[in-house]
N, C-alpha and C positions, 0 to 999 in steps of 0.2 A: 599669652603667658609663656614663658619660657619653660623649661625642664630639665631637670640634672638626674644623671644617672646617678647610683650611689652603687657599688662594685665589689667584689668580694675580694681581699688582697692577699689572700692565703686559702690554703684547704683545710678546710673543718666540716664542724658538724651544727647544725643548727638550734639551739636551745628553745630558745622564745621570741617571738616576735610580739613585742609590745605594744606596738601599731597597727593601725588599720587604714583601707582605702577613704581617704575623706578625713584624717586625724593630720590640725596642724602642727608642726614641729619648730624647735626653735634651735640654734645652733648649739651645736653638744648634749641635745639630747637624746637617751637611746633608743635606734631604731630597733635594731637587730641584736641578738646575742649568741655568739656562736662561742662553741669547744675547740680547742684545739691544740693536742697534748697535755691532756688535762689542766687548763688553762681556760678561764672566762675570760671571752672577749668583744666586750661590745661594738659595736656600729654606730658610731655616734654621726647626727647631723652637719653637714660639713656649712650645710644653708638656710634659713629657714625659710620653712615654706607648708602646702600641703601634700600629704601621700597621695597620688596619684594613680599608683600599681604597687602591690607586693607579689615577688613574685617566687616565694620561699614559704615554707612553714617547717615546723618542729619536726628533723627528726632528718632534713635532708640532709646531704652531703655535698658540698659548695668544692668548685676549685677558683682556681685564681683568674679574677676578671670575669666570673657570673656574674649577670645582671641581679640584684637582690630585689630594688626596689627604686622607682620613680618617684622626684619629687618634682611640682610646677612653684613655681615662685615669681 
């Protein structure tokens, strides 16, 4: 099985993570939900597939090109 990284493309703050290790996803749907400048912004699936690692929860603080979360497909 292959794997896709899924990456953080700005600096924010982590809201919710909707997902779990083992929960399949299908394209555009939300993984992640971060803040940033009072702004919601979700992480949406670019692949479908299943979660394989998260490696974020509520409350961190992400810069640009943190790894958030694996998916295998």
């Amino acid at each position: 099985m292959a794997t896709s990284e899924v990456l953080a493309e700005m600096v924010a703050s982590v809201l919710s993570v909707p997902v779990a290790v083992g929960d399949s996803v299908a394209v555009g749907d939300t993984m992640i939900l971060l803040e940033s400048m009072k702004m919601e912004i979700p992480v949406l699936a670019e692949i479908a597939g299943t979660v394989s690692e998260v490696r974020v929860v509520p409350g961190d603080v992400i810069q640009e090109g943190d790894l958030l979360a694996v998916l295998e497909h």
